[in-house]
DRENGU-293554 format. One line per 10 residues: number of its first residue (from 0); for each residue y, x negated, z of C-alpha. Coordinates in nm, 3 decimals. Each point is the difference from the previous one (the first is absolute). Last residue first. Layout:
% DRENGU-293554
NUM> Y:X:Z  ...
END
This chain:
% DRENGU-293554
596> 2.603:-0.181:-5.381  -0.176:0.335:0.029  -0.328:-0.089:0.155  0.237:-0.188:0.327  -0.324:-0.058:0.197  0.189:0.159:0.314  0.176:0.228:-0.189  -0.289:0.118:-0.212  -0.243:0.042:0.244  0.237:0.195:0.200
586> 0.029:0.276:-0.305  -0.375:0.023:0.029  -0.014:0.026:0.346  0.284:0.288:-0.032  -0.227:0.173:-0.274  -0.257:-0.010:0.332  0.195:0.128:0.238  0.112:0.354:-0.153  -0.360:0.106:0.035  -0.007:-0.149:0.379
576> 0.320:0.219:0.002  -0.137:0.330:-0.103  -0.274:-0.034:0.222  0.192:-0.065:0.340  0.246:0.313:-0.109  0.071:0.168:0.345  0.111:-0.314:0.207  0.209:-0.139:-0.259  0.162:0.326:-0.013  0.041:0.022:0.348
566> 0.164:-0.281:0.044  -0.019:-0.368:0.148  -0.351:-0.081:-0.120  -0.238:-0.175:0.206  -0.029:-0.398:-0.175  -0.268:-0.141:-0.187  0.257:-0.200:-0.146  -0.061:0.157:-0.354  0.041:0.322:0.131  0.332:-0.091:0.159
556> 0.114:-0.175:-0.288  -0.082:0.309:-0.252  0.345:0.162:0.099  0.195:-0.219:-0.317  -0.263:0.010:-0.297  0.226:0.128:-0.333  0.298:-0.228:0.103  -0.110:-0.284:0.168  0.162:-0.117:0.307  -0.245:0.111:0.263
546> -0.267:-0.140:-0.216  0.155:-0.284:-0.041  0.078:-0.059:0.384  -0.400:0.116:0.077  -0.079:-0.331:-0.232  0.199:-0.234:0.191  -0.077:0.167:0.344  -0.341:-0.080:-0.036  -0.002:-0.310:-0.161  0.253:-0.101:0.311
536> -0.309:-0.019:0.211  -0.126:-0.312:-0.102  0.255:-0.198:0.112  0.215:-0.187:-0.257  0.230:-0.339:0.061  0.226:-0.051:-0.322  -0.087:-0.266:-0.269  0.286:-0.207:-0.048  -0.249:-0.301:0.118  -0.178:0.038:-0.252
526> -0.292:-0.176:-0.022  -0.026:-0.005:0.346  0.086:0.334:0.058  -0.284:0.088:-0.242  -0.257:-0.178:0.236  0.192:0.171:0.292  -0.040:0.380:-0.174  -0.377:-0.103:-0.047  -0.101:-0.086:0.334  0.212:0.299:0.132
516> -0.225:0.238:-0.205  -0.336:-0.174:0.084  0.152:0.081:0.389  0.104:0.369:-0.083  -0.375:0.064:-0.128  -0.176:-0.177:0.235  0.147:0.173:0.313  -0.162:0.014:0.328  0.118:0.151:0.298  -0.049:-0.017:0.381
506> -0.302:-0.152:0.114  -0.065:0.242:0.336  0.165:0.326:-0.139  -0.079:0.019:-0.314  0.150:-0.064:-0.364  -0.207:-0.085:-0.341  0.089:-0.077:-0.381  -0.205:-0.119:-0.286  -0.311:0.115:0.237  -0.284:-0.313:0.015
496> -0.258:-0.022:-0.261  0.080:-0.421:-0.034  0.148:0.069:-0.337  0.258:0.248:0.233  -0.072:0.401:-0.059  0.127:0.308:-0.239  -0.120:0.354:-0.019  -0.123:-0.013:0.379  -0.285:0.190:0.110  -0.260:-0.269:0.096
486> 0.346:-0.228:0.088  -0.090:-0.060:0.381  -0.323:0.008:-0.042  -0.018:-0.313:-0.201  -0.200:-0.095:-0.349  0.092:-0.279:-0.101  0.177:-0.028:-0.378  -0.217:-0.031:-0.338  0.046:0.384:-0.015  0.344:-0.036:0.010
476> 0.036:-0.156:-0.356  -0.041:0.338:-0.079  0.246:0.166:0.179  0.231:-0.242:-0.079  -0.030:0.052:-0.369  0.040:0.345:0.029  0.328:-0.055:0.194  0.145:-0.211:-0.225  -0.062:0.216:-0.326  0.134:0.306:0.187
466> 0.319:-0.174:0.079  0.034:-0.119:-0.321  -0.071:0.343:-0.176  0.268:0.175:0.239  -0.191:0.201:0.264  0.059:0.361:0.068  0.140:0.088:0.349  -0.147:0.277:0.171  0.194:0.086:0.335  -0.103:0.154:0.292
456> 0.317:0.157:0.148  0.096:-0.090:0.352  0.141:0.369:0.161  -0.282:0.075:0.231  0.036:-0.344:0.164  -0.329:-0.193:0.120  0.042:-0.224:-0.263  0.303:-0.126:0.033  -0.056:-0.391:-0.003  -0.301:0.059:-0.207
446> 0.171:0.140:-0.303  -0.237:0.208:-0.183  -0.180:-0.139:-0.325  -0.156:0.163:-0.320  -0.023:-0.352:-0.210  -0.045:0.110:-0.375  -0.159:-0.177:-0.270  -0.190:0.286:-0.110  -0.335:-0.133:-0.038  0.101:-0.308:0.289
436> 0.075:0.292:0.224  0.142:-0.156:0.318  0.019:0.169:0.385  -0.356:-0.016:0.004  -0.007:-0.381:0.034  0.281:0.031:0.269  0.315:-0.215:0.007  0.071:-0.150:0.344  0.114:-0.366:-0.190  0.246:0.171:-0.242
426> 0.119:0.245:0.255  0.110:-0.282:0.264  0.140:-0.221:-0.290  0.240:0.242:-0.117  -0.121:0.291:-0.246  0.270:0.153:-0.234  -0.245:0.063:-0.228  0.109:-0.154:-0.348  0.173:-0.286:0.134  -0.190:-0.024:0.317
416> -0.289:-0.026:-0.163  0.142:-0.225:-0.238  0.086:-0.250:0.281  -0.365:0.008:0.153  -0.196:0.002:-0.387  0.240:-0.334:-0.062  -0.106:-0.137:0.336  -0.323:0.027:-0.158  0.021:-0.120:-0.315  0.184:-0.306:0.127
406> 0.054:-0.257:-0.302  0.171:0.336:-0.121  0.238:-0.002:0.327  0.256:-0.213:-0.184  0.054:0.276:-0.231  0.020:0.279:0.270  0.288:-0.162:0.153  0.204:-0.072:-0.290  -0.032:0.327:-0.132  0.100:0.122:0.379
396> 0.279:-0.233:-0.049  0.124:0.131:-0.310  -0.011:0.359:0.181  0.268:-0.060:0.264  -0.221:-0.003:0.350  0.161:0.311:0.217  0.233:-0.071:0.293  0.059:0.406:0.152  0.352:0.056:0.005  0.068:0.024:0.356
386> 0.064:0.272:0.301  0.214:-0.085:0.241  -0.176:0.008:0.340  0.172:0.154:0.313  -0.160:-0.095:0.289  -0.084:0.255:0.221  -0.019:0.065:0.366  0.369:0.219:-0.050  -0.132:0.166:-0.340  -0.070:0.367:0.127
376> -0.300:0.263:0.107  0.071:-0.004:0.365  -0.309:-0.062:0.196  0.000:-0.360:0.061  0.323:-0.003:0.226  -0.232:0.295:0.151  -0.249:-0.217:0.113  -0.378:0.109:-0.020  -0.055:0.175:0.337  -0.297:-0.101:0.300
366> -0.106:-0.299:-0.122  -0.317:-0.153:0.055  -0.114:0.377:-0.157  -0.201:-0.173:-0.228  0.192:0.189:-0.263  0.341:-0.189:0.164  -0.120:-0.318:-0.005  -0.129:0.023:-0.380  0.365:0.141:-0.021  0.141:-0.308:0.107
356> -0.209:-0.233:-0.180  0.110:0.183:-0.311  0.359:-0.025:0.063  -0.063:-0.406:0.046  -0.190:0.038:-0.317  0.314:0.129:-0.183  0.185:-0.229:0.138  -0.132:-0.284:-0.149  -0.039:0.225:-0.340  0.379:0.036:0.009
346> 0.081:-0.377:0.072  -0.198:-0.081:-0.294  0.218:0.196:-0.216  0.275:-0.146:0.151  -0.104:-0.361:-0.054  -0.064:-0.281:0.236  0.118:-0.333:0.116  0.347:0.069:-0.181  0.178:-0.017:0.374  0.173:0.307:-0.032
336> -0.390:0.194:-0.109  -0.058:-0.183:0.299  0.252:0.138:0.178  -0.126:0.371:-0.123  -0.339:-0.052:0.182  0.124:-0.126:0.350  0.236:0.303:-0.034  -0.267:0.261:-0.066  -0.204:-0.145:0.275  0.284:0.037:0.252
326> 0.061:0.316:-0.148  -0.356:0.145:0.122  0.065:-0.186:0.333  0.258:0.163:0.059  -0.145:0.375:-0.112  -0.268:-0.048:0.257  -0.346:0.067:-0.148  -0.122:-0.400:0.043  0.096:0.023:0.337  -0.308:0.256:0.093
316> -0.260:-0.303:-0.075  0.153:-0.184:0.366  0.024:-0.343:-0.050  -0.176:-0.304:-0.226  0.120:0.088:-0.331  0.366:0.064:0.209  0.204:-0.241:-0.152  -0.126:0.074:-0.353  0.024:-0.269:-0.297  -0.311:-0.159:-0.043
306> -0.152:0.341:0.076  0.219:0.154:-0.288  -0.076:-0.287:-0.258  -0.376:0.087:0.088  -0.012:0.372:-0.038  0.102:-0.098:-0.362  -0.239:-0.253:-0.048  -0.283:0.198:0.115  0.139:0.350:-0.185  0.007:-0.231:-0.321
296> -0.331:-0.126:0.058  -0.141:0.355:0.045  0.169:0.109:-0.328  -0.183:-0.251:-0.191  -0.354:0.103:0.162  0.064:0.306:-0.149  0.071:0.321:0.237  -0.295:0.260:-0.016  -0.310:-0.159:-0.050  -0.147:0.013:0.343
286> 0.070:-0.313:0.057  0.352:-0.024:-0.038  0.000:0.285:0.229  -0.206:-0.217:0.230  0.254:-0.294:-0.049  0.328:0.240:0.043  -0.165:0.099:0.298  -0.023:-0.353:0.140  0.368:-0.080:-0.059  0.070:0.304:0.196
276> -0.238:-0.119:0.290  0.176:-0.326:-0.002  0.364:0.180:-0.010  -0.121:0.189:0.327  -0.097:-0.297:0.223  0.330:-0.182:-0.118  0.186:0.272:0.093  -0.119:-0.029:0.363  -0.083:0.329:0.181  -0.399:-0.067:-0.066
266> 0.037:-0.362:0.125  0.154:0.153:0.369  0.399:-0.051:0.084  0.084:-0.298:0.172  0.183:0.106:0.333  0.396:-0.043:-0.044  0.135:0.279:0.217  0.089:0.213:-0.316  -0.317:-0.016:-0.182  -0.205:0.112:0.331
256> 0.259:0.271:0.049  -0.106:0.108:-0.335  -0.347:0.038:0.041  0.086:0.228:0.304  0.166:0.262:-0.228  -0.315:0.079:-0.141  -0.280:-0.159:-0.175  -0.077:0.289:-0.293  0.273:-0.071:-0.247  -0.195:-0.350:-0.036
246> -0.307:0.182:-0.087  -0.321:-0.051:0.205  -0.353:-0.051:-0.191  -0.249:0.066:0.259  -0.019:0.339:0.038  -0.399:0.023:-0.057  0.033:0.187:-0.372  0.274:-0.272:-0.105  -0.234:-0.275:0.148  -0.259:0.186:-0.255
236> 0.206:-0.009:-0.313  0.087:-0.387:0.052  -0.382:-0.069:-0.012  -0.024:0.220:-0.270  0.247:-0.206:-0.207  -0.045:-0.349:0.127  -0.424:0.071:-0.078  0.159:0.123:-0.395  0.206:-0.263:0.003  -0.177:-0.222:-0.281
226> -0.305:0.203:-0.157  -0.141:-0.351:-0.019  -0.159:0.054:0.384  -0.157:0.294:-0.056  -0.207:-0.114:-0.305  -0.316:-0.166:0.212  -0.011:0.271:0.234  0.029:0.245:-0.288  -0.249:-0.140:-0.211  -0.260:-0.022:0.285
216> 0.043:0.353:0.121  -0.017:0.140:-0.309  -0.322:-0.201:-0.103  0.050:-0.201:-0.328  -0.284:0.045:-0.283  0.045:-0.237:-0.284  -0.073:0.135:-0.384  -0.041:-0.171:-0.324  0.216:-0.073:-0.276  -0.125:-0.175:-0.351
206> 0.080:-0.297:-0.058  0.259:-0.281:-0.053  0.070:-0.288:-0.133  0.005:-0.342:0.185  -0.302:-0.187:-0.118  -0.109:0.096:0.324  -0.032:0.350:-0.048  0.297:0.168:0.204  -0.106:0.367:0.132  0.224:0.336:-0.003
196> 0.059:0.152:0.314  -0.017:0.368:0.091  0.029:0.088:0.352  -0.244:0.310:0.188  0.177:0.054:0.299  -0.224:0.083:0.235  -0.017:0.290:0.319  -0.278:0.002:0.245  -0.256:0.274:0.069  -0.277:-0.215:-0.084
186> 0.182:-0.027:-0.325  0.313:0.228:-0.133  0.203:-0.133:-0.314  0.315:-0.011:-0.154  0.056:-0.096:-0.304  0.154:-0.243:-0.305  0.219:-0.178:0.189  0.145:-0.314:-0.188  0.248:0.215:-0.193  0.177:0.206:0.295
176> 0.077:-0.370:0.162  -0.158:-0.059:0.282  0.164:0.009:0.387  0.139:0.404:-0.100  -0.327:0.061:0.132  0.034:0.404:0.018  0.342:0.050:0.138  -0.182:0.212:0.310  -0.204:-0.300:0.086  0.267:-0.268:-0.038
166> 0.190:0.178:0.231  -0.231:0.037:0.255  -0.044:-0.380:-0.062  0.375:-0.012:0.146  -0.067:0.245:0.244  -0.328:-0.207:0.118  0.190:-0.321:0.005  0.296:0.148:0.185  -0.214:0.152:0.284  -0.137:-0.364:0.016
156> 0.360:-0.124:0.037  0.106:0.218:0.277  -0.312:-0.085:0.203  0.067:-0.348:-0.019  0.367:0.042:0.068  -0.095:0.153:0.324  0.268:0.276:0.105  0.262:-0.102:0.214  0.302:-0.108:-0.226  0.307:-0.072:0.151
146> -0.115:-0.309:0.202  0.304:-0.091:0.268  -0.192:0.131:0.288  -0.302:-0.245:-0.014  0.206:-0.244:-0.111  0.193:0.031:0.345  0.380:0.057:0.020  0.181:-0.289:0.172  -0.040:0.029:0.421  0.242:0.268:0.106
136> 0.168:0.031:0.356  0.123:0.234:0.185  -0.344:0.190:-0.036  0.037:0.387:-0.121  -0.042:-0.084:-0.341  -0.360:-0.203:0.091  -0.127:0.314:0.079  0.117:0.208:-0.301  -0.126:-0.220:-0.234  -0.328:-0.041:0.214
126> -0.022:0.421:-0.033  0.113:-0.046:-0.403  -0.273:-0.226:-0.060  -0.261:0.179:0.190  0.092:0.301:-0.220  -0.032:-0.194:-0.298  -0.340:-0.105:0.062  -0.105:0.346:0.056  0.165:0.099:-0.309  -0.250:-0.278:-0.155
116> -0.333:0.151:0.135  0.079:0.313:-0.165  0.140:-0.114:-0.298  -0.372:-0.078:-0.180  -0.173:0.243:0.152  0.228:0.273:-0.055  0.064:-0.065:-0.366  -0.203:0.287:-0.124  0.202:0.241:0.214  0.275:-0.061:-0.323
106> 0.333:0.229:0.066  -0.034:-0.020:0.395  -0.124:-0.368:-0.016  0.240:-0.121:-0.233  0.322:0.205:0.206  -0.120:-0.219:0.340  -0.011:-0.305:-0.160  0.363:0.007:-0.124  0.087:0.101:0.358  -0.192:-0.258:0.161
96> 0.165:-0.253:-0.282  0.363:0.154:0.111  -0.042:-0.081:0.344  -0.133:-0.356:-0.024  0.306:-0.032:-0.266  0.236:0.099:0.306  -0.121:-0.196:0.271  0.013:-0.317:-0.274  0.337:0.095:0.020  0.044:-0.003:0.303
86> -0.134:-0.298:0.089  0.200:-0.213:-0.260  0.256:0.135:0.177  -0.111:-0.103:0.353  -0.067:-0.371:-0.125  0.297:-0.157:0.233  0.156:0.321:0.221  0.230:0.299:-0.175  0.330:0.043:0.105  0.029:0.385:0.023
76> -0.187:-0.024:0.367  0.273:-0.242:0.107  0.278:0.190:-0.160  -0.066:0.312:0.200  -0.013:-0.147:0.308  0.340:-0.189:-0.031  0.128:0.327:-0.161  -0.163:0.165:0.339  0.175:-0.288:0.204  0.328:0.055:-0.129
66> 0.029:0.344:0.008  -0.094:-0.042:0.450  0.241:-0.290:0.037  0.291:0.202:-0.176  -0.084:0.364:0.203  0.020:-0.275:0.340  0.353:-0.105:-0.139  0.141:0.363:-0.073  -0.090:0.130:0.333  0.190:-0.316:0.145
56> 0.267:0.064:-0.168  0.060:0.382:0.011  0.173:0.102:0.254  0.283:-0.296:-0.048  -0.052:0.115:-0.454  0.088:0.353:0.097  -0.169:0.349:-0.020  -0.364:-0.023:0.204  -0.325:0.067:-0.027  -0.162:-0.261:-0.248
46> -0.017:0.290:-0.286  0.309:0.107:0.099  0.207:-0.389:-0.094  -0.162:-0.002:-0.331  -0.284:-0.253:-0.138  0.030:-0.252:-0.249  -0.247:-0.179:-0.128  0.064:-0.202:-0.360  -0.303:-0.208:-0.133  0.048:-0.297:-0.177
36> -0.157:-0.220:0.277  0.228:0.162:0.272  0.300:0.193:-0.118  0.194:0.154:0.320  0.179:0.324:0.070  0.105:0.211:0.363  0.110:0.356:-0.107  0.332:0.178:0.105  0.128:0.046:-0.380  0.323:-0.089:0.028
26> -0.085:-0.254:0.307  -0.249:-0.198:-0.202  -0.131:-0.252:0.234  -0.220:-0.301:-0.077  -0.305:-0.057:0.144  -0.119:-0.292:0.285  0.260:0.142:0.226  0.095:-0.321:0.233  0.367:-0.009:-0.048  0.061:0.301:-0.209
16> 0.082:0.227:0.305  0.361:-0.138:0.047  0.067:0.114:-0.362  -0.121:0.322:0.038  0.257:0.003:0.295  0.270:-0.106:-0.213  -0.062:0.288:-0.265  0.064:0.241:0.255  -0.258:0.232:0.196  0.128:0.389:0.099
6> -0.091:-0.041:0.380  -0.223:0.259:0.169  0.058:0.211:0.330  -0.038:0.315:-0.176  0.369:0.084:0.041  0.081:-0.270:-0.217  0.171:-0.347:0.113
END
């Protein structure tokens, strides 16, 4: 017993105190302690008043009850109710569109009368929103709430079809070609096109030309739909202007709670959504002239093994950036290089497109960062590819080739244009008439694979007399051919006036050349069946391989390919090498036709 009337407590009487204490008692540390939901509380024996566990117990118990029901609290209002996420969120792009509208009307006061009105929508969206939040319970979101977009679509597409024959205005009729428009003219304070076309008599010649008067506005309405994605293009430009085009980067942290607790994620966050509006850029670039229509089917077919493949084509677009799922793809892809069902350097142009998808995604600001597994400049997405000897045609079998092609004059003119030319089937039947000189006998051509490079030479090859002989006479006996719009300007053309050779988007590609070629390669397979099987296209790298090898000509190959050069010297001395090029024609012509046996 102390002097101040107290009792030193023992470990026996914490012991008796335990009975009905709800918390557990540290004595070493005086403090009451319990975990409740994964939550520690502990609270010391001063802050309930007293110094021992007997004094207190009860204090400690009542602290317990109170904790526990503000977690319990807490918890509840955390735990959100049946459709109050999907709520939220559509709370928070309601906010963001008044905002978006806002910032238009301060910067353009022009578009007051059109927003106006439509802020005030949004504002009674966002009050109801609000309302119906502060119900216990909530009905599934409404239609009428769910809509992202709240301007008219009508009047959003005739704002595009006036920008888009804005354009047309200010590009000065780009609708007719520069050669059929031979003025422009004021009437009646109305603008013509004044069109030159040249009249069919009936016995099927033709006259002289006479002129047809188009009004502007007439031409233009008529046109503005075959200018292919130029309505898509302003129509896309003006949601931009209006704040309707949100960026995946842009939905907020509430987006992903939605992902997390399982609710189906909107079209225009699917993957799928976003790889169909790649696949349809690709088409209107492929339109516009600047990716082939060859290279768009390869893109198709290789955005297509990776959709057949993905696990998440129908989730969340921001997966495809993760660096698993980047590997995942890279693995699929190297076992079936294991397998043998496809090769490596296949495999590399598969991925290749799969990178490019993912930047497209990035530009378009769908995703927020490019991934920085793709960044690094090294070899761990590629597939290493040893390089091989190139298969060339041995030269007796080129003789052999070109012999049986004499009942054939022209499939004989094809394979010596590529002989003496270097020209594969896709040059040969896109030749110009102005690219050939039939004074000179000189074709000045300019590869049209690269042809929009700096660096692609424009070569002049001379003709050997055969070739020359061939192609004169199939120019003439052209003139007995149909005449078709389609091959006006072409050097070369089918018997029925069709092109030799043709590719677009819809029908795909045609090839006369390489199929009379494979018709006579199995005729001579047939006959002997030693023969070996030739594609067209090894011509080319037959006759670039001797040049390569040759002694006083090695270098040319690239200029004779049509090919950028891969120095500087190459580069600086063009001239001197299409000078060079012709004595190494002449010393091809008498390889191939072996003059010096």
């Amino acid at each position: 017993m102390l002097k101040s009337g107290l009792t030193i407590p023992t470990q026996n009487d914490d012991k008796r105190t335990m009975g009905d204490a709800l918390m557990n008692w540290e004595a070493g540390r005086s403090r009451w302690r319990k975990k409740y939901k994964n939550i520690w509380l502990q609270v010391s024996a001063s802050e309930l008043g007293g110094t021992t566990a007997t004094d207190t117990k009860l204090a400690a118990n009542q602290w317990l009850k109170e904790k526990k029901a503000e977690i319990d609290k807490e918890l509840i209002l955390k735990t959100p109710r049946p459709n109050e996420l999907e709520y939220r969120a559509e709370l928070e792009n309601i906010q963001s569109a008044i905002k978006s509208f806002q910032l238009v009307m301060r910067s353009n006061p022009d578009s007051h009368s059109m927003l106006a009105p439509n802020i005030e929508l949004l504002n009674h969206k966002e009050r109801l929103l609000k309302q119906t939040l502060q119900q216990k319970e909530l009905p599934p979101l409404d239609d009428f709430l769910r809509n992202p977009i709240y301007v008219s679509l009508e009047s959003i597409e005739g704002v595009a079809v006036q920008d888009a024959k804005q354009v047309l205005r200010e590009r000065r009729y780009p609708v007719l070609a520069d050669h059929e428009v031979r003025s422009i003219k004021m009437v009646d304070g109305k603008e013509y096109i004044v069109k030159n076309v040249v009249q069919k008599n009936r016995d099927g010649s033709y006259g002289n030309r006479k002129e047809i008067m188009h009004e502007v506005e007439d031409v233009i309405d008529k046109r503005l739909n075959g200018i292919i994605g130029l309505k898509d293009k302003m129509r896309a430009a003006r949601k931009r202007e209006l704040g309707l085009v949100s960026n995946e980067s842009d939905r907020g942290q509430m987006i992903q709670i939605l992902k997390e607790a399982g609710i189906d994620v909107a079209e225009s966050r699917k993957l799928d959504y976003h790889i169909g509006r790649f696949l349809e850029a690709q088409k209107q670039e492929c339109v516009r002239g600047n990716i082939k229509p060859g290279r768009l089917r390869k893109i198709v077919s290789a955005i297509g093994t990776y959709t057949e493949w993905s696990p998440i084509i129908n989730g969340s677009v921001a997966r495809i950036g993760t660096k698993e799922h980047i590997e995942a793809y890279h693995s699929f892809l190297a076992k079936r290089i294991s397998d043998g069902a496809i090769k490596k350097r296949y495999a590399n142009d598969l991925f290749g497109e799969f990178k490019a998808l993912i930047n497209w995604l990035v530009t378009e600001e769908i995703l927020k960062d490019y991934p920085r597994c793709l960044q690094l400049k090294s070899t761990r997405y590629r597939f290493a590819v040893v390089r091989q000897t190139p298969k060339v045609i041995p030269l007796p079998v080129v003789r052999k080739i070109l012999e049986a092609a004499t009942d054939n004059p022209r499939l004989k003119l094809f394979v010596l244009l590529t002989l003496n030319c270097g020209f594969g089937a896709s040059e040969i039947g896109q030749l110009q008439k102005d690219e050939y000189d039939s004074a000179t006998g000189r074709i000045t051509h300019r590869r049209y694979k690269t042809e929009k490079s700096d660096t692609v030479p424009t070569v002049v090859y001379k003709l050997w007399a055969e070739t020359k002989e061939l192609l004169d006479q199939e120019i003439a006996n052209r003139k007995n051919y149909p005449a078709r719009p389609h091959s006006a300007k072409l050097l070369l053309a089918n018997e029925n006036g069709m092109p030799l050779w043709s590719e677009s988007i819809d029908k795909g590609k045609s090839d006369n050349i390489t199929s009379s070629f494979k018709r006579l390669i199995e005729k001579l397979r047939k006959i002997d069946s030693d023969f070996p099987p030739i594609s067209y296209y090894r011509f080319r790298k037959t006759v670039s391989t001797l040049i390569f090898n040759s002694e006083d000509f090695t270098g040319l190959e690239w200029l004779w390919l049509g090919h950028a050069p891969s120095t500087m010297a190459g580069q600086s001395y063009n001239a001197a090498a299409n000078t060079r090029l012709d004595r190494c024609i002449e010393w091809l012509h008498g390889e191939i036709f072996d003059v010096n046996a």
